[in-house]
Backbone atoms as SQL, in Angstrom:
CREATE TABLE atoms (id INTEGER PRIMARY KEY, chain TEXT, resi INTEGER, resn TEXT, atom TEXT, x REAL, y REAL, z REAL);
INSERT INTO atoms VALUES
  (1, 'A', 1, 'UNK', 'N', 85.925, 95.517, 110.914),
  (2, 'A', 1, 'UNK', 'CA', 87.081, 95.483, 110.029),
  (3, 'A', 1, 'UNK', 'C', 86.672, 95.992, 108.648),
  (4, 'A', 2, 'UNK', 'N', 87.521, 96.999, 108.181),
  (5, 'A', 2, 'UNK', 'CA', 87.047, 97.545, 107.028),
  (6, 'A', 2, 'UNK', 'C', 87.706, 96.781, 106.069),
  (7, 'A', 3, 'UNK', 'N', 87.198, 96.583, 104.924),
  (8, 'A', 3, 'UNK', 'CA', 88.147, 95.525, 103.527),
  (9, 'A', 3, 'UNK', 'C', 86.975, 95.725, 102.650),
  (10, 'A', 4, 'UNK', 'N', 87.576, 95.523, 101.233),
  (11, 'A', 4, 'UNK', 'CA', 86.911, 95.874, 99.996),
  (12, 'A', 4, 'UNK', 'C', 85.574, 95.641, 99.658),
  (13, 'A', 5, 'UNK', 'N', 84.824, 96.415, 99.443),
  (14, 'A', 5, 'UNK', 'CA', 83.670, 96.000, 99.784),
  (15, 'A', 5, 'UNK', 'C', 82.112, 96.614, 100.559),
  (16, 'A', 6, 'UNK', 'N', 83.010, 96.997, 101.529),
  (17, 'A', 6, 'UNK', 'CA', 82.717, 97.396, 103.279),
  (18, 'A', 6, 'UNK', 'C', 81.836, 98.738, 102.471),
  (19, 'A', 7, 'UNK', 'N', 80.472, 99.224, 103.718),
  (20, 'A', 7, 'UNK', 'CA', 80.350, 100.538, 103.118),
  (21, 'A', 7, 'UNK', 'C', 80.557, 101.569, 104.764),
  (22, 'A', 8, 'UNK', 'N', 80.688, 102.763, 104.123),
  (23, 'A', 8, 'UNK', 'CA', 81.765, 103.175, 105.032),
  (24, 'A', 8, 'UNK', 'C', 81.097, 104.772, 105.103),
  (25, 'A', 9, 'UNK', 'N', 81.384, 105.652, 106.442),
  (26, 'A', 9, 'UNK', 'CA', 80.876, 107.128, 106.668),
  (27, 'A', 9, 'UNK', 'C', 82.038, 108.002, 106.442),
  (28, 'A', 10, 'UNK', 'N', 82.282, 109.113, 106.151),
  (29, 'A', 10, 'UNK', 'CA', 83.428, 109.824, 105.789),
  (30, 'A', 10, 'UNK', 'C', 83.388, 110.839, 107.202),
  (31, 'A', 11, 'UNK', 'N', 84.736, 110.541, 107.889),
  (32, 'A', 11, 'UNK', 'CA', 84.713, 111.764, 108.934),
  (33, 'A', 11, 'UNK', 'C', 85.684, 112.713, 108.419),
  (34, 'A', 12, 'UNK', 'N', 85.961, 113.055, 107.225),
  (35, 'A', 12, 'UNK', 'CA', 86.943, 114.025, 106.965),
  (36, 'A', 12, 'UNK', 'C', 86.273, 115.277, 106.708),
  (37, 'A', 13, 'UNK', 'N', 86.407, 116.301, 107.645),
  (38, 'A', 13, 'UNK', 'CA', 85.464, 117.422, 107.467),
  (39, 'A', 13, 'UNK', 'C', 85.740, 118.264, 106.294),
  (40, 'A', 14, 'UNK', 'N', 87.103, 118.373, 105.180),
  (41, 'A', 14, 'UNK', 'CA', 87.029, 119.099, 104.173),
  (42, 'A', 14, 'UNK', 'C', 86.617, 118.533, 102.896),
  (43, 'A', 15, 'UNK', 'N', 86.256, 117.344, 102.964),
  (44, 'A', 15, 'UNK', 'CA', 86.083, 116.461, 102.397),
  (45, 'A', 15, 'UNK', 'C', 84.761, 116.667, 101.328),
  (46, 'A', 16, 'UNK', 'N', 84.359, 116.511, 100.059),
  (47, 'A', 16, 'UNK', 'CA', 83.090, 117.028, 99.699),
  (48, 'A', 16, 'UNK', 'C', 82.159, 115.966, 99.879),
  (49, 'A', 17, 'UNK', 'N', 82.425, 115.015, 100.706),
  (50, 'A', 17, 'UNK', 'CA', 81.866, 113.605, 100.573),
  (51, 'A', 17, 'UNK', 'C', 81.578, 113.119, 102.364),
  (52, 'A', 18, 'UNK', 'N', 81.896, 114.431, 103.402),
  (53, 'A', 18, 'UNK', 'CA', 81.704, 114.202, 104.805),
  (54, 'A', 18, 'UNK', 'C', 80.389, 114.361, 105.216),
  (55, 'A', 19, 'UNK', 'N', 80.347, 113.144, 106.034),
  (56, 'A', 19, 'UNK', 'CA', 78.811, 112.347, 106.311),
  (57, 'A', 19, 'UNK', 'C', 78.305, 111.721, 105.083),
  (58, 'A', 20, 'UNK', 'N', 79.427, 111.137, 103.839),
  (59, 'A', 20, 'UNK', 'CA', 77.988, 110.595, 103.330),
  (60, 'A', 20, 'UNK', 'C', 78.649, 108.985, 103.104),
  (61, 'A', 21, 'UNK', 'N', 77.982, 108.234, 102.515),
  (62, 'A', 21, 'UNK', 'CA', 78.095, 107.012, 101.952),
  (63, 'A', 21, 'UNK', 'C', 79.109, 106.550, 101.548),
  (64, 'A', 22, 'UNK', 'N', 79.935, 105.325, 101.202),
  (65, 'A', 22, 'UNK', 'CA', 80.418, 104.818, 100.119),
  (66, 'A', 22, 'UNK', 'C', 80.941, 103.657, 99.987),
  (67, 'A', 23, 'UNK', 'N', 81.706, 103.208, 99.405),
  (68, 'A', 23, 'UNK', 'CA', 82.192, 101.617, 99.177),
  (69, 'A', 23, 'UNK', 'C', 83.403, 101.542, 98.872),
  (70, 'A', 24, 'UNK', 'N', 84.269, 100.872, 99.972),
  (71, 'A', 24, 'UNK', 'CA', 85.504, 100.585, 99.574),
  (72, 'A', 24, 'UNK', 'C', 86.088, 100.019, 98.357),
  (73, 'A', 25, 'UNK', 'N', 86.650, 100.374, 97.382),
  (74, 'A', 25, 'UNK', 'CA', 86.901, 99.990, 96.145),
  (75, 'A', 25, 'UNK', 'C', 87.952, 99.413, 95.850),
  (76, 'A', 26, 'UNK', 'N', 89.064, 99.681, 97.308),
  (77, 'A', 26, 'UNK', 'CA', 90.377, 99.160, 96.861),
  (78, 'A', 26, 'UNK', 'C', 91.187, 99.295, 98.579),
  (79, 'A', 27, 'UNK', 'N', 92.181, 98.427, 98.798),
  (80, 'A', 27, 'UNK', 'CA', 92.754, 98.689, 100.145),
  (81, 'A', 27, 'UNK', 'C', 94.554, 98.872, 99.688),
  (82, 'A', 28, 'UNK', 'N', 95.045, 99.623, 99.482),
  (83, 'A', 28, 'UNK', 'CA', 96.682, 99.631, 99.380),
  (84, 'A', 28, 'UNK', 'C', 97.955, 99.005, 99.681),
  (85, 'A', 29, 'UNK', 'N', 98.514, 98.531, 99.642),
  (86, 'A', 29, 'UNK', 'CA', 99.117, 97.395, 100.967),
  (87, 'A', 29, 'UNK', 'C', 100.669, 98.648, 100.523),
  (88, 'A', 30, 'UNK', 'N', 101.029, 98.644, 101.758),
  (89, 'A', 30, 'UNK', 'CA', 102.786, 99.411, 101.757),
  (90, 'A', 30, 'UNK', 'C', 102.816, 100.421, 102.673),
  (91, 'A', 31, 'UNK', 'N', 103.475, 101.383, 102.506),
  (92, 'A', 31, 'UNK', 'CA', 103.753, 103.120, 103.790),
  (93, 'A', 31, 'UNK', 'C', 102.503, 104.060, 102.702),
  (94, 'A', 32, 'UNK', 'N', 101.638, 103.759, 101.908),
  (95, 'A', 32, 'UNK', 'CA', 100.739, 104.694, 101.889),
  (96, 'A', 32, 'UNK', 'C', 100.361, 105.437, 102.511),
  (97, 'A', 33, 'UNK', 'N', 100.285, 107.169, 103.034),
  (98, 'A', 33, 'UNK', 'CA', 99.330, 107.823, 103.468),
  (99, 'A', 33, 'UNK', 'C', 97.694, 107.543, 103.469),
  (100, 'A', 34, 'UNK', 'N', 97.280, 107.510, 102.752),
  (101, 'A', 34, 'UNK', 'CA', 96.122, 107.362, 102.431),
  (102, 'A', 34, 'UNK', 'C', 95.245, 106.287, 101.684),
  (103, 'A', 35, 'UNK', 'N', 95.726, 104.756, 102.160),
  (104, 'A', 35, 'UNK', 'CA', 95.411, 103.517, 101.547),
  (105, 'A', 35, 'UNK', 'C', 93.993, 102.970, 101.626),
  (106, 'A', 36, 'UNK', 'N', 93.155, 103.903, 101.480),
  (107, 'A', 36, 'UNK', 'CA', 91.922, 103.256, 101.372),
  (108, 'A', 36, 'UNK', 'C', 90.892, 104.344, 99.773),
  (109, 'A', 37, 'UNK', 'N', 90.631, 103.336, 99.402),
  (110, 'A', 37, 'UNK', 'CA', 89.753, 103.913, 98.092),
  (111, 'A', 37, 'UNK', 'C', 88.520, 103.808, 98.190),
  (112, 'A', 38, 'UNK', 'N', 87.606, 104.715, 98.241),
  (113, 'A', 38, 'UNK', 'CA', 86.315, 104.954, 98.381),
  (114, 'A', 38, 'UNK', 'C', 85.274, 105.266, 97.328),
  (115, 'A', 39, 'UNK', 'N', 84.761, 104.339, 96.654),
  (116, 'A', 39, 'UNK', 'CA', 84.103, 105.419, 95.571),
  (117, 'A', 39, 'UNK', 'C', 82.612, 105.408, 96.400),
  (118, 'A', 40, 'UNK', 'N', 81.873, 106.584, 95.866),
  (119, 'A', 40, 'UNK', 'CA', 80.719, 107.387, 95.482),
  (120, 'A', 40, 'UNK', 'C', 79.584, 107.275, 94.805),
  (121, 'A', 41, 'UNK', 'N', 78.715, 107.280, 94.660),
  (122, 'A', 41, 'UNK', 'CA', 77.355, 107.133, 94.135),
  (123, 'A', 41, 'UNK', 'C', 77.444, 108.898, 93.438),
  (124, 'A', 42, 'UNK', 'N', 77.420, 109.860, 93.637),
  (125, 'A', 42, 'UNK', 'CA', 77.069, 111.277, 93.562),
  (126, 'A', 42, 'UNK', 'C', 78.755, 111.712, 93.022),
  (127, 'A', 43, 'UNK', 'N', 78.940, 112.173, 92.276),
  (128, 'A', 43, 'UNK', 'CA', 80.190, 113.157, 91.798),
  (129, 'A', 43, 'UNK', 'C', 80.629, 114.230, 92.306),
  (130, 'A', 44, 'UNK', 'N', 81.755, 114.808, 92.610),
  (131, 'A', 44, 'UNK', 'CA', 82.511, 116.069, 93.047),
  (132, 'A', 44, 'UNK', 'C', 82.380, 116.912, 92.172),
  (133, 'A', 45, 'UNK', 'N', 82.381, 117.985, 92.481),
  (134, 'A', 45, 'UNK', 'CA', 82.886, 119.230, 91.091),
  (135, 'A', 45, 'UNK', 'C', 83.601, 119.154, 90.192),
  (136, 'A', 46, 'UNK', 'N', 84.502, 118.501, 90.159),
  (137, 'A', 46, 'UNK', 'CA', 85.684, 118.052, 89.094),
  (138, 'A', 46, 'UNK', 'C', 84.746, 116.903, 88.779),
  (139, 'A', 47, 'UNK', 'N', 83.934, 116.015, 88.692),
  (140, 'A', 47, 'UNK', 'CA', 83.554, 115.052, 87.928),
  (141, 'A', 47, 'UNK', 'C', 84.119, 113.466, 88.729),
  (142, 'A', 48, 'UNK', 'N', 84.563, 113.644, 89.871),
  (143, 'A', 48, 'UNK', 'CA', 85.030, 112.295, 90.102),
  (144, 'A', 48, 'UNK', 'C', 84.748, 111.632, 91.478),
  (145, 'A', 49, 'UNK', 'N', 84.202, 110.448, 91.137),
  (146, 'A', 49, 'UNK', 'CA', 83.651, 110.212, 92.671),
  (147, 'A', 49, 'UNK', 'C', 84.250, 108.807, 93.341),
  (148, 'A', 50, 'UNK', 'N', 85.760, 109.253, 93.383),
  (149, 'A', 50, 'UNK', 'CA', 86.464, 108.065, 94.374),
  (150, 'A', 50, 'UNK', 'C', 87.258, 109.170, 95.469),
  (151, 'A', 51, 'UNK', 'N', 87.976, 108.730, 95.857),
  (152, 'A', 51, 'UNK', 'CA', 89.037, 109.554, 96.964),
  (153, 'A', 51, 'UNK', 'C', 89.147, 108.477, 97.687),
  (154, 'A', 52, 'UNK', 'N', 90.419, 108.734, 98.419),
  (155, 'A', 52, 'UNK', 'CA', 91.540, 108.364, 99.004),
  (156, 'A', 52, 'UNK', 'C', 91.399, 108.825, 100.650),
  (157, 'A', 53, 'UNK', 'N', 91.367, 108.079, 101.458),
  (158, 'A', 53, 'UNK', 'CA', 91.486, 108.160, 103.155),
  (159, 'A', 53, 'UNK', 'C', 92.236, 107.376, 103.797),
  (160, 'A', 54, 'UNK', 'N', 92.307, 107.851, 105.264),
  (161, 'A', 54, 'UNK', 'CA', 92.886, 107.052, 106.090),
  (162, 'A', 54, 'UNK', 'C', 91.874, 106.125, 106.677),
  (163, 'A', 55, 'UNK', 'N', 92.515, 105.272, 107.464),
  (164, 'A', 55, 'UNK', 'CA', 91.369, 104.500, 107.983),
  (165, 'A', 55, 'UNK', 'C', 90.698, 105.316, 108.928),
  (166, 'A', 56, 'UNK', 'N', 91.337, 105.826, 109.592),
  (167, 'A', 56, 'UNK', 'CA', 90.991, 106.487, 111.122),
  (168, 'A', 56, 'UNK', 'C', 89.909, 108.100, 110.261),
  (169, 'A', 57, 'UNK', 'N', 89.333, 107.869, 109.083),
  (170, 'A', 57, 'UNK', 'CA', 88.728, 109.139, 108.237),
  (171, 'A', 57, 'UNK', 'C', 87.624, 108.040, 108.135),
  (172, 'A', 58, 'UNK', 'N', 87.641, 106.983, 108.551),
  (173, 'A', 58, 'UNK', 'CA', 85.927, 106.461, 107.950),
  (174, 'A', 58, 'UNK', 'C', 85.984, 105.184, 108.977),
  (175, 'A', 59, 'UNK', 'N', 84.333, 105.026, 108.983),
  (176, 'A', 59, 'UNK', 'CA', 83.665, 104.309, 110.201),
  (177, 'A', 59, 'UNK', 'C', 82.590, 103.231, 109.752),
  (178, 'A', 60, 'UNK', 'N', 82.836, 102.333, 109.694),
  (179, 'A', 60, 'UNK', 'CA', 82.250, 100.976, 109.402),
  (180, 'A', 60, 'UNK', 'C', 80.891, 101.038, 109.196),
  (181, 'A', 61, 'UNK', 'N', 79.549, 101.201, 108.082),
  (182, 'A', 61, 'UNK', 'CA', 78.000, 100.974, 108.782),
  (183, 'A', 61, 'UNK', 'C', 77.996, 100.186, 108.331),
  (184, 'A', 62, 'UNK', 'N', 76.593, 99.358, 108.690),
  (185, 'A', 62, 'UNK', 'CA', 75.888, 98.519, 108.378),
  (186, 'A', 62, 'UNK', 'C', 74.542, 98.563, 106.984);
C-alpha cells in the first residue's frame, strides 16, 4: 500500500525521473488524474524535483 511516506520506483517512461527513487510527499483525495506527489533527491532541468503520478506509474520498494 502506497501512502505518504512510502518510497517508490517510477514506471513512467517519459518521465525524467524513470527507474529512479523517491518519496511520496502527498496523496490527493477526489477525481484527480494524477494524485500522487513524489518528490526527488536530484532536480529536473527546470529546477524542480516533485511530479505528479498515477498509482499504477509507481511500485512500492523496500
Amino acid at each position: 500500500m502506497i501512502e505518504k511516506g512510502s518510497k517508490v520506483r517510477i514506471l513512467r517512461k517519459e518521465s525524467y525521473w524513470y527507474n529512479d527513487l523517491g518519496t511520496v510527499a502527498a496523496i490527493e483525495q477526489g477525481g484527480s488524474n494524477y494524485p500522487i506527489v513524489v518528490r526527488f533527491i536530484k532536480v529536473n532541468y527546470s529546477g524542480t524535483n516533485t511530479a505528479n503520478f498515477k498509482l499504477e506509474e509507481l511500485v512500492l520498494t523496500q
